[in-house]
C-alpha positions as CSV (number, residue, x, y, z in Angstrom):
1,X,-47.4,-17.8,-30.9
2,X,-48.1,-16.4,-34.5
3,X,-47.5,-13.0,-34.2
4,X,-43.8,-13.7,-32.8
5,X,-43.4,-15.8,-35.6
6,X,-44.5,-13.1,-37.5
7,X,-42.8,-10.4,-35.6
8,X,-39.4,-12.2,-35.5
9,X,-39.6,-13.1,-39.2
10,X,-40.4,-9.2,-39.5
11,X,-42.9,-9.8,-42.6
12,X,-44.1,-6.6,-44.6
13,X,-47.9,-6.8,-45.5
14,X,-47.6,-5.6,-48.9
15,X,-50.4,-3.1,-49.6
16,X,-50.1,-2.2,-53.2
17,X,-53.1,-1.3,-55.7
18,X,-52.1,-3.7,-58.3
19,X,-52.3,-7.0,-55.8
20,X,-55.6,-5.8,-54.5
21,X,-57.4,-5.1,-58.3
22,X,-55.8,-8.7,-59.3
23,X,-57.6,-10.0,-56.6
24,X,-61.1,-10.5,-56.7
25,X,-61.6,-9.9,-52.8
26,X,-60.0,-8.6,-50.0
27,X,-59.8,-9.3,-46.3
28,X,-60.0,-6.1,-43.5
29,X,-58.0,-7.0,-40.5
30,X,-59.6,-7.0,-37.1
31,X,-59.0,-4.1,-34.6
32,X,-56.6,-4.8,-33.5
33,X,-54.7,-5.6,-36.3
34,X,-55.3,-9.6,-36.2
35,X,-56.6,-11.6,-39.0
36,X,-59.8,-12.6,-38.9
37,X,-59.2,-16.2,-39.1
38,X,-61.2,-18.4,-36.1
39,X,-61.3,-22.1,-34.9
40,X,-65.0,-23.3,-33.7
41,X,-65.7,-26.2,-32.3
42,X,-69.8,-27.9,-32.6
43,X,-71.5,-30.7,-31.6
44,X,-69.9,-31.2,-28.5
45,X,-66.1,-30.8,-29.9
46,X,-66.5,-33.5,-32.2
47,X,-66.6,-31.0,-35.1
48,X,-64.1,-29.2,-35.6
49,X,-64.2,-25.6,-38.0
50,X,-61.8,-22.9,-39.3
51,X,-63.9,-19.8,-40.6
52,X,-62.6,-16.8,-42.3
53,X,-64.6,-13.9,-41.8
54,X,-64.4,-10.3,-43.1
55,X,-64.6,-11.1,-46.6
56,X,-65.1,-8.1,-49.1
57,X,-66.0,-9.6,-52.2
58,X,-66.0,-12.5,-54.1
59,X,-65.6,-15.1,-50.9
60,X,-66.4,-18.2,-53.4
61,X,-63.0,-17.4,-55.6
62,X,-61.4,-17.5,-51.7
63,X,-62.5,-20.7,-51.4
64,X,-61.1,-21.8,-54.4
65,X,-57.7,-20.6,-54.0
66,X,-57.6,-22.3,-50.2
67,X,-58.9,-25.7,-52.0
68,X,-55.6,-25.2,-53.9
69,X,-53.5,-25.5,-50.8
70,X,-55.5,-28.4,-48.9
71,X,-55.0,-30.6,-53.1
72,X,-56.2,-34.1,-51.1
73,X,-58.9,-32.6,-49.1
74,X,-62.5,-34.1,-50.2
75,X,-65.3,-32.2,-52.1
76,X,-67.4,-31.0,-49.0
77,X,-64.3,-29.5,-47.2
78,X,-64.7,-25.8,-47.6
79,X,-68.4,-24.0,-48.1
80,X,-68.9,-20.2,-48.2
81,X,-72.0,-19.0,-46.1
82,X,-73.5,-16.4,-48.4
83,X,-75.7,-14.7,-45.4
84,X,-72.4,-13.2,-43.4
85,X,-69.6,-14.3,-47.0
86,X,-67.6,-16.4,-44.4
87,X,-65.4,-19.3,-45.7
88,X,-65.8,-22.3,-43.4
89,X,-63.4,-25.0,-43.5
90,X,-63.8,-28.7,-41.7
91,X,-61.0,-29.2,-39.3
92,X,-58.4,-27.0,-37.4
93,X,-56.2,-25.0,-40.3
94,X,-55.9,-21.7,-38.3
95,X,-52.2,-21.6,-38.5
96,X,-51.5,-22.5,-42.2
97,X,-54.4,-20.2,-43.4
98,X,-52.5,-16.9,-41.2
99,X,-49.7,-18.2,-42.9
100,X,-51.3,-17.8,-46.5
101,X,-53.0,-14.9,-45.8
102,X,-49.6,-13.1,-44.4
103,X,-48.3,-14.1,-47.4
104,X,-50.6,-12.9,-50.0
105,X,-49.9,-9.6,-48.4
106,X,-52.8,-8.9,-46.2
């Protein structure tokens, strides 16, 4: 359902050097050219996760910029994991975080 949104909306990733050194991270699409952006559900599917994973870089100032989209969400919504430098979100934001991500050009 995303990509046709994506491919009827014909976006252009914008791959220039200036928007990657302005940004302290970057995020490597999968192979076959997906974002790596994945819903988990734990504890029986009573938890419900959204983790970003191929993160090159800072993956804390990530996490910042997605608490700026989610403004009401509470303190403990979004933790980095610094073993693997995954962002993991509580609840199912898969869609809106391609969105952002599409967006910001990668």
């Amino acid at each position: 359902m995303f990509r046709t949104l994506i491919q009827q909306h014909i976006v252009k990733r914008s791959y220039t050097t200036q928007q990657q050194q302005q940004l302290p991270y970057f995020i490597s699409r999968t192979t076959n050219n997906g974002l790596p952006v994945y819903t988990d559900f734990k504890n029986g599917g009573t938890q419900h996760l959204t983790i970003i994973r191929r993160i090159e870089g800072d993956a804390e100032a990530l996490k910042n910029e997605v608490l700026e989209l989610f403004p009401e969400a509470p303190k403990n919504f979004a933790r980095v994991n610094p073993v693997n430098n995954q962002v993991i979100l509580k609840g199912v934001h898969m869609n809106e975080i391609k969105q952002w991500l599409v967006e910001k050009g990668f």
